[in-house]
Residue, then its C-alpha position, 0 to 999 in steps of 0.5 A: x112748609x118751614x124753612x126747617x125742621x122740628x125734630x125730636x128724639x127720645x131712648x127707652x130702656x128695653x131691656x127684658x127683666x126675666x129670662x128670655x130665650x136667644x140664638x145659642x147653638x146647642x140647645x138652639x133657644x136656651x134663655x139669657x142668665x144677665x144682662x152685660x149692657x142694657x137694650x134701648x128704643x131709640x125714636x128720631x121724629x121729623x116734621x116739615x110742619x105738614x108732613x112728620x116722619x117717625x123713625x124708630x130703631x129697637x136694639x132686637x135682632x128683628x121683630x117677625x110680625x107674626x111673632x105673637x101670632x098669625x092673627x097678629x101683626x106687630x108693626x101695625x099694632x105699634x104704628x096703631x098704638x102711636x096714631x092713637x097718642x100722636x095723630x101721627x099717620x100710620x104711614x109715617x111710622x118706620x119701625x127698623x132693628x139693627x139685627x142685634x144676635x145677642x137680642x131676645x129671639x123674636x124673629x119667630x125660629x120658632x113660635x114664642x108665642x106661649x113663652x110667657x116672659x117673651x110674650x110680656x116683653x114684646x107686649x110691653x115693648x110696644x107700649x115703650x115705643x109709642x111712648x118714646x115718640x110721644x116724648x120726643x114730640x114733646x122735646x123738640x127743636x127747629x134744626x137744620x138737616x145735613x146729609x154726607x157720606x163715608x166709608x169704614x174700611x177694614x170693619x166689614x167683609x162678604x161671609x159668602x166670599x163673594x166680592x159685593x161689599x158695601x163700605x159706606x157709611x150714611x150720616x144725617x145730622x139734625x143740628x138746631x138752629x141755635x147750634x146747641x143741640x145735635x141729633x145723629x142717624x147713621x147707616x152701615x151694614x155689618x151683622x151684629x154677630x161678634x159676641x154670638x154666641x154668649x149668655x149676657x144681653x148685649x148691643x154687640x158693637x152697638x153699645x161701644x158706637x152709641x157710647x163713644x158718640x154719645x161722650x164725643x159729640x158736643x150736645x147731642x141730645x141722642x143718635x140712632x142707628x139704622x142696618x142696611x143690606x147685611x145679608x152677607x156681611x159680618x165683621x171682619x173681627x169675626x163672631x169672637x164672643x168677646x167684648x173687647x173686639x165689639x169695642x173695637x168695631x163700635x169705635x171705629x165704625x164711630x170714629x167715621x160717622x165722628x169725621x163725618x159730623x165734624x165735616x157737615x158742622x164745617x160746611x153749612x152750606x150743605x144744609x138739605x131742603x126741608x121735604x118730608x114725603x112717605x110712600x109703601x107698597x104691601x107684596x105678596x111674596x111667593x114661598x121658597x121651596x120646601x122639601x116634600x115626599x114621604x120622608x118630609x111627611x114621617x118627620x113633620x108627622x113625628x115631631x107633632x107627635x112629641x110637641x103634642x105630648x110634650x116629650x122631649x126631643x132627642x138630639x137628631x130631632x132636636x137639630x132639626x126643630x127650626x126646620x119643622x117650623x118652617x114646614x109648618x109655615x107651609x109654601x103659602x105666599x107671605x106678605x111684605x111691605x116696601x117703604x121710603x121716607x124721604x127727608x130731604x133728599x135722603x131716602x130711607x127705603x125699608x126692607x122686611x127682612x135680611x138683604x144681600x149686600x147687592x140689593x142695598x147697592x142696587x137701592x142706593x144707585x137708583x136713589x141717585x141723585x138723592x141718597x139712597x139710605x136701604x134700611x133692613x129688618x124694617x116693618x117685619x121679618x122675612x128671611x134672608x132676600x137673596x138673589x138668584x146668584x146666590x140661591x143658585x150657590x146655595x149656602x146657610x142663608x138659602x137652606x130649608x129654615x125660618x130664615x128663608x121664608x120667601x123664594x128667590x123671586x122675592x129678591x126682584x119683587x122687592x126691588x122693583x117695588x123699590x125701584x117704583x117707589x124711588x121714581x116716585x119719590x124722586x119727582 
């Protein structure tokens, strides 16, 4: 094992180059008319010299594995696709989304797979991201790795008025051994929804908080970003659709993670220990409930009617079209995969779906005394993974949709799975 770490970091432009459809709300999947600021791969790799770790963060709002086709599975075609360049073991690959909203549609609300232009996006994509990390791993660098935490106040809050609320802000900072060159990852929770609903691609808040990074740190060579447990939690700004306001959360969720650096560049004897250890565990996890009866069965029996024979759907059925998708899913269980990378004592643990503020929390207390880094939208998409609680309150997030694809005891599969790995991982 070294006595520091060969990093590496590479940005690809992803930015679809014909008409894709988003998440507008009436129609609900109308197509994108330009673009207001690219979309990029971003893909930090890591190595001890006998173990490498692969993080990738995708400006999408999450990447369903089904989402070209139920015979499919995306993340391991990516993960394939990079073994087949690198060597890099599959298990090494973490695939993360920072659940952009003014991203293409690709967590499968509906079936896209017979979108053409999607289709090629998506196809194209994965070809983009294993050649990123094949040169980052040809722009590499022997760097220490700092860890520090923060928090950002007045940026966040609980949209379900509920008092769970995770201010913190998780910087790790690769700086080379020379102190020339820099690479940043941080982690925040907060829904990228303020500029929900227009018709620009966009990063939302992300492209102000990548750009003030990338002007403000001294040799950065690249930073990444990566969505913790947002389930719950929007921004206080709101969904205002303007872009000044994306401005406004990026910087200040940039000016922390800027303290952060400058702290962490001051105290060197805060240098993490060179550690680089990968662990997952594959769930099945159980359906949510979906309403059945004869009602249900008239409705799904006359919407196949008319996607069959292509008529269009009148404003009744229209505003129920994700809701039939979801009963075409059926209750069968659906399978999710749980992953930690640690890096030093740093242990990115990543989620295949939306967690609730409280899961991500529960995460970082178990990680302790290493720092628990919950990475949501990771590896696939599963829906919102709420708790009892909050099924038992009932809201959007817990509706009959495809967005609540597995029931409430998904919650507590996926934390003890989660649970299990850390212990693991910890010794």
């Amino acid at each position: 094992m070294s006595n520091c770490y060969t990093v590496g970091f590479a940005k690809v432009d992803i930015t679809p180059d014909k008409p894709t459809p988003y998440l507008a709300f009436n129609p609900r999947h109308t197509l994108f008319e330009g673009v207001h600021d690219p979309l990029y791969a971003r893909v930090i790799t890591v190595s001890d010299s006998k173990e490498q770790a692969v993080i990738i963060g995708t400006d999408t709002i999450g990447i369903a594995n089904a989402v070209l086709g139920e015979d499919r599975n995306y993340t391991s075609e990516v993960r394939k696709k990079i073994a087949e360049k690198t060597g890099i073991p599959e298990t090494s690959v973490m695939l993360a989304s920072p659940h952009i909203h003014s991203a293409p549609e690709t967590i499968n609300l509906r079936p896209i797979k017979d979108d053409a232009n999607t289709v090629a996006w998506l196809e194209e994509l994965q070809d983009k991201i294993s050649d990123a990390v094949l040169k980052a791993l040809n722009n590499t660098f022997q760097a220490n790795m700092y860890v520090m935490t923060g928090s950002a106040e007045g940026i966040s809050y609980n949209r379900r008025n509920d008092p769970i609320l995770d201010t913190q802000v998780t910087v790790l900072l690769f700086k080379s051994v020379q102190e020339d060159r820099n690479v940043l990852l941080t982690q925040f929770a907060c829904h990228p929804v303020i500029l929900q609903v227009q018709d620009q691609i966009s990063a939302d808040y992300l492209e102000a908080f990548h750009a003030c990074l990338e002007k403000s740190v001294k040799n950065l060579e690249g930073d990444l970003f990566l969505q913790g447990a947002c389930g719950d939690i929007d921004p206080v700004i709101g969904n205002t659709k303007n872009f000044n306001d994306t401005y406004y959360t990026g910087t200040a969720l940039a000016g922390e993670v800027l303290k952060l650096y400058g702290r962490m560049s001051i105290a060197k004897s805060a240098v993490q220990p060179v550690f680089i250890k990968s662990k997952s565990k594959e769930l099945l996890l159980p359906s949510r409930p979906l309403p059945k009866g004869k009602e249900t069965e008239d409705f799904v029996a006359t919407m196949d009617e008319r996607i069959r024979a292509g008529q269009p759907l009148p404003p009744e059925l229209k505003r129920k079209e994700e809701l039939y998708y979801r009963l075409k899913m059926e209750d069968e269980a659906f399978r999710g995969e749980v992953q930690i990378l640690r890096i030093g004592n740093a242990l990115l643990t990543g989620i295949p779906g939306e967690p609730f503020c409280k899961l991500g929390l529960t995460i970082k207390s178990l990680a302790s005394p290493c720092i628990g880094i919950p990475v949501g939208y990771a590896n696939g998409y599963l829906g919102y993974i709420a708790p009892k609680e909050a099924w038992d309150k009932g809201g959007y997030e817990v509706n009959p949709g495809p967005w609540s694809i597995v029931g409430f005891e998904g919650y507590d599969m996926i934390l003890d799975a989660a649970e299990d790995l850390l212990k693991e991982m910890k010794d």
